[in-house]
C-alpha positions, 0 to 999 in steps of 0.5 A: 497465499491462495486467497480470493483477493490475491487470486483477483490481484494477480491472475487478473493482472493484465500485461503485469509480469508479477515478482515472487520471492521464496518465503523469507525467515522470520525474525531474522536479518537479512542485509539486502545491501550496504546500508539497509537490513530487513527483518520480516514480521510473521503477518502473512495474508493477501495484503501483506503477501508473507508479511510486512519487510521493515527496513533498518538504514544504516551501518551493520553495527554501531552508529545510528540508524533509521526504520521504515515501517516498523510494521504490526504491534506483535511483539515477536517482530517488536523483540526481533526488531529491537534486538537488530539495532541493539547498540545502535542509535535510532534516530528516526522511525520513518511511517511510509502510512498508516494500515495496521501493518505499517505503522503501530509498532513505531509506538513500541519501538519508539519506547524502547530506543526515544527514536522520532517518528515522521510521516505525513499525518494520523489515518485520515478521518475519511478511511476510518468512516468508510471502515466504520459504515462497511462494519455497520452494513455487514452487521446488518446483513447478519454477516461478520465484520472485516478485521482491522489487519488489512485495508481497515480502519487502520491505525488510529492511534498514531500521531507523527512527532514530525509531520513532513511535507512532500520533496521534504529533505530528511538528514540522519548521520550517514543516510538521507531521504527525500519524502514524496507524499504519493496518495492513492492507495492511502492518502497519507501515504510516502515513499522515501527515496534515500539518496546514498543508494538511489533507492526508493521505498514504496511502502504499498505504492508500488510492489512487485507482488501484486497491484495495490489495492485503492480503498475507495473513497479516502484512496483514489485511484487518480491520485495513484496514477498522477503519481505512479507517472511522477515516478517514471521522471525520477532516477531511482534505480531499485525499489524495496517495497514493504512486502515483497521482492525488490524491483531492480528495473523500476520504470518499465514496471511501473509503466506496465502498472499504469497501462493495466490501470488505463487499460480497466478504465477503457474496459469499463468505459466500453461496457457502459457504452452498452447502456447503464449497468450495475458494478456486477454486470459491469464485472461480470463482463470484464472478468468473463473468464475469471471463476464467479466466486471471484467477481464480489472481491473484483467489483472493489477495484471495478468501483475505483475505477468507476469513483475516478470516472466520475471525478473525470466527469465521463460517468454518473450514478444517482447513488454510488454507495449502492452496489445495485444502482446504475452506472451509466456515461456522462 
């Protein structure tokens, strides 16, 4: 797990104390509480951090259930997966969104046990250009394209057999959830709280492990933070996010998020101060002390940033596709 993205994605976290887990078993299922299990898909990378957590919600035995985030089409989590619900009812596969890591499973899943599927649409059409378009300019660079396993095109291949809206209420026997629709890091991105423990599952919203990466231009970094800041008005008092630990003391963790997120948009703010600059003189400054290799991987997030300021309307830039152009104050 020593990467250069995950390297920009922690070390450079300012005032963010990160959770760590050790590496959990594979395969194998975990009761982390009365009503919820995870078993852990062996899809470990700088996204995934050991791999995607998906969560069965419900009695230990018999009854009926629900999962959420019945993650990658591998067919050793699908096996482990299935032989964790074996006789049980699932009733509902809920789809926090759709990255490869998420979502592609439910299809199998959905197969083998005639489980509903719910989440709040197909992989938003505007992602899957973006990918498209970085593969086009990487072949043209002569360079290899970025897999699909990550924040690629995702998948594209899922239609929900409920769509659900935002504070939609979802019933099953012996669990309810309530949906909130949290874009950013995704647009069709949901967290579902469940009201019988009064716990929310992030998906990749919010994780203990690392900041969430916001994939411009479908995520949006001020969509992200208007509903980070929903979250501090709510009750929840655990988070189990996809990947990674639980957060057992939400609210001060997701302020810390918030002041990291407003504090890199002030940084970038005070160097255009300066005058107009390209994203990497922009990130050059901001991540001085950060080793250069890693300054490529950090102008992702710079441009987030930078896409949210001009929807604020406090930057311009003549052409924000080229990494080379100006950005300058409005």
């Amino acid at each position: 797990m020593t990467s250069t993205l995950l390297v920009i994605r922690q070390n450079s976290d300012m005032g963010i104390d990160h959770l760590f887990e050790d590496k959990p078993p594979y395969g194998v299922i975990e009761q982390v509480s009365p009503l919820v299990r995870r078993v852990m898909a062996e899809n470990p990378s700088v996204f995934t951090y050991y791999g995607t957590g998906t969560f069965i919600v419900g009695p230990p035995k018999g009854g009926t259930v629900a999962i959420i985030d019945p993650g990658p089409d591998e067919d050793d989590h699908i096996e482990a997966l299935l032989k964790a619900v074996d006789g049980q009812k699932v009733s509902h596969l809920l789809i926090t969104h759709t990255h490869p890591d998420h979502s592609p499973a439910a299809a199998a899943v959905k197969e083998a046990t005639g489980a509903s599927t719910f989440g709040f649409g197909s992989h938003p059409e505007l992602a899957v250009k973006a990918y498209e378009n970085r593969v086009a300019k990487a072949i043209e660079e002569g360079k290899e394209p970025e897999p699909e396993d990550g924040e690629g095109a995702g998948d594209r291949s899922f239609v929900p057999d409920v769509y659900i809206a935002d504070n939609e209420i979802i019933k099953g026997e012996g669990f309810t959830f309530e949906a909130l629709h949290t874009p950013g890091h995704i647009s069709n991105h949901v967290c579902f709280s469940l009201k019988e423990e009064n716990t929310l599952f992030s998906g990749d919203h919010v994780m203990g492990w690392s900041t969430t990466v916001i994939p411009a231009p479908d995520g949006d970094l001020n969509d992200y933070l208007k509903n980070m800041r929903r979250l501090t008005n709510r009750e929840e008092n655990i988070y189990r996010p996809t990947h990674g630990p639980p957060i057992k003391n939400p609210i001060p963790y997701v302020e810390s998020l918030i002041a990291h997120r407003e504090k890199r948009s002030q940084q970038i703010l005070d160097e255009l101060s300066k005058g107009p600059a390209p994203i990497m003189s922009i990130v050059a400054e901001i991540y001085k002390d950060v080793d250069e290799e890693l300054h490529k991987a950090a102008a992702a997030s710079v441009y987030s940033h930078l896409i949210a300021l001009v929807k604020d309307e406090r930057v311009t830039n003549e052409d924000a596709e080229d990494f080379k152009s100006p950005w300058e104050l409005a």
